[in-house]
C-alpha positions, 0 to 999 in steps of 0.5 A: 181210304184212311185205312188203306193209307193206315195199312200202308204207313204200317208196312212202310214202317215195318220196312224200314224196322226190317231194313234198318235191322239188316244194317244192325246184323251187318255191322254186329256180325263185322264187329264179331269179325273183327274182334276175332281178327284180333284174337288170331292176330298173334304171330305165335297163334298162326300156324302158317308160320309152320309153313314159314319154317318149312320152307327155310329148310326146303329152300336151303335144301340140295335137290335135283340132278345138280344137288344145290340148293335154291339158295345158292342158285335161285335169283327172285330179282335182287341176286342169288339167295338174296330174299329181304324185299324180293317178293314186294317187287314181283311179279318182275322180268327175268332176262335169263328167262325172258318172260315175266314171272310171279313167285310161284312161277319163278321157283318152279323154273329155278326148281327146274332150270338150276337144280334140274328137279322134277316137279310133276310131283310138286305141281300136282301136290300144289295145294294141301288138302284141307284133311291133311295127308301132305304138305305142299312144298310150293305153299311152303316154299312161297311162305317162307319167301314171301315172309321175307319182305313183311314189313316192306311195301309193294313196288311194283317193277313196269320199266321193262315192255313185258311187265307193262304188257302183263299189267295190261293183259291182268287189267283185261282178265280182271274185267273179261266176263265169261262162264256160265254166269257171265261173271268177271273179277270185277262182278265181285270186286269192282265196287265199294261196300260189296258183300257175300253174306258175312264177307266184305269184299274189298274194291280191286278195281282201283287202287284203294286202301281195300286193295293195299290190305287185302293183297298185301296179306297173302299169303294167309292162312286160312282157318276155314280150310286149316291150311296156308293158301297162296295168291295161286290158290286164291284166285284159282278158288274165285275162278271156280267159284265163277264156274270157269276152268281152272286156270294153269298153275303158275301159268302166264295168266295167272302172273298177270292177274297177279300184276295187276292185282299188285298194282292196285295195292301198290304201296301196301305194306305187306304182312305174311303170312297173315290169318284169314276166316 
């Protein structure tokens, strides 16, 4: 019986070595993370600045079969060619298109509506490949945008029934499970201190500081892709990621999951783009 007992305060002690050296690898791995954070973390390091710059030309470029610029036409909520705090209140209603709309969603119908350009081809080049080979004008266009409220804090816009009705749809689709593995948004994001290998992942379920810094810094460039992803791509990439199909893009859906995502990171100051792993 003595032995036994002997044995077992053995492994019981071996447990908890192996236990508390899981901790130690986690909190040395986070701090290595976070002093890498902190070497990237100067603008003129970030190449999604490049993006950035890209899409001031494109953004001040005549295009489509009027041959004007989004600047002259395109209005994101505060009046024409007006960008300085813009994307901190989308998504938003839009009254000449009746219908709420994230960033991506409302130059694509500028894109279409003002200008009367073509965007087959730029919806199907919607992501650049992590090889190269092209630019994508929407991650462009969105950076250039988005970079324009840095500094300014998330205000979420709710006065108008739509924009209510998309936070409460974005709230359902954050908690729907579906998929062959029964997974939501939630199954990741819905709890403090959860993690996928080296990865923290931030509670998205309520508003939490976690949210204010994770949402408020996309757009992010990504040095594990060696390319700038927008929102639209990230929660693509979780959806396949989930095993589910691919949602629209810059479909209803996705503006709303959006909504609701901003919502918990309401009061987030916003710091685009910024550098992910």
């Amino acid at each position: 019986m003595i032995k036994r007992l002997l044995r077992l305060a053995v492994l019981a002690s071996a447990g908890l070595g192996f236990a508390a050296g899981i901790v130690q690898a986690q909190d040395d791995s986070e701090k290595g993370i976070q002093r890498y954070r902190e070497m990237i973390s100067d603008p003129m390091s970030n190449p999604g600045f490049l993006n950035v710059d890209r899409g001031e030309v494109l953004w001040a470029e005549p295009r489509g079969n009027k041959n004007v610029s989004l600047d002259e036409t395109c209005d994101l909520g505060l009046g024409v060619g007006k960008l300085d705090g813009a994307f901190a209140k989308l998504p938003r209603y839009f009254e000449d298109a009746d219908k709420v709309m994230d960033l991506a969603q409302r130059i694509l119908w500028c894109m279409e509506n003002k200008q009367e350009l073509d965007t087959a081809e730029i919806v199907k080049q919607k992501f650049s490949p992590t090889n190269g080979g092209y630019t994508s004008d929407m991650e462009d266009l969105v950076a250039f945008v988005s970079n324009k409220s840095s500094g300014i804090k998330i205000e979420l816009q709710l006065s108008h029934p739509k924009e209510r009705e998309a936070l409460e749809v974005g709230e359902a689709l954050f908690h729907r499970r579906s998929g062959i593995w029964d997974f939501s948004c939630e199954s990741c994001h819905g709890a403090d201190g959860q993690r996928i290998r080296l990865q923290e992942l931030p509670n998205l379920a309520e508003q939490s500081e976690g949210a204010r810094q994770s949402i408020a810094t996309w757009p992010a460039y990504r040095v594990s892709q060696n390319q700038l992803r927008t929102m639209q791509h990230r929660l693509s990439d979780c959806y396949r990621q989930m095993r589910m199909p691919q949602p629209g893009y810059a479909s209803d859906g996705l503006t709303a999951l959006t909504m609701y995502l901003m919502k918990t990171a309401e009061g987030g100051e916003i710091q685009v783009p910024a550098m992910k792993r």
